[in-house]
N, C-alpha and C positions, 0 to 999 in steps of 0.2 A: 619774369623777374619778380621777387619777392618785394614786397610791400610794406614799409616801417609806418609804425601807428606808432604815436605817443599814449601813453597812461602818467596820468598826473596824479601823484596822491599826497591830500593838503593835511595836517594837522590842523584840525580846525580849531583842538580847545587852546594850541597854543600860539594860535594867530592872532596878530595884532590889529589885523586891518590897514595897515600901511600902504594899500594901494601901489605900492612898487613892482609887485609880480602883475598887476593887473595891467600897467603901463607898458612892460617890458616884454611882454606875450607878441609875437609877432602874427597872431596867426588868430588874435583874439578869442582865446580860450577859455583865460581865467574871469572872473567879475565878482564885485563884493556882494554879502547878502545883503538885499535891503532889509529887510525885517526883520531875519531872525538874527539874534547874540548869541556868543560862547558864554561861557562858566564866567569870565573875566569882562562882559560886557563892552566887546568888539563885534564889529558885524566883520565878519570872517573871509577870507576868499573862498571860493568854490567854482569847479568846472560846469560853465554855462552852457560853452560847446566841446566835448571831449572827442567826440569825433574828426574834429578839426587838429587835434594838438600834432605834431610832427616831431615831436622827443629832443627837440634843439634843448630844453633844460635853461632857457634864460631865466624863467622865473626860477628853479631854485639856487643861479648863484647872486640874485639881486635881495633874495631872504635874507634879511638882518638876520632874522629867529630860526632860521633852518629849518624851517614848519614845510616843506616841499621836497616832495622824492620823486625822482621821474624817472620811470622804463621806456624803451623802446621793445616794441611788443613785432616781430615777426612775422606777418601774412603771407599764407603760402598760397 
């Protein structure tokens, strides 16, 4: 039986840092930067463990900014 992987991919210059998708991750994927800012001085979300994600997509429909796109990637 084939194997669904998540891919997560964040816009990061037009993330807000709202911490929403970070909360709403079931599978604890996403996490904010500590350190580093965007262009707009937000620390951004980003995939901390991508290998973990599972393609459920709750974080991109709790994105106020729509800044999140998520595949479902096919293991054969």
């Amino acid at each position: 039986m084939a194997k669904v992987q998540g891919a997560v991919i964040i816009n990061e210059e037009r993330c807000k840092g709202c911490d929403l998708c970070v909360v709403a991750c079931p599978t604890g994927v996403l996490a904010l930067q500590p350190k580093e800012v965007n262009d707009r001085g937000y620390h951004f979300a980003y995939t901390d463990k991508p290998e973990a994600c599972i393609g459920c997509a709750s974080c991109a429909v709790v994105c106020p900014d729509a800044c999140i796109e998520v595949y479902r990637v096919v293991e054969k």
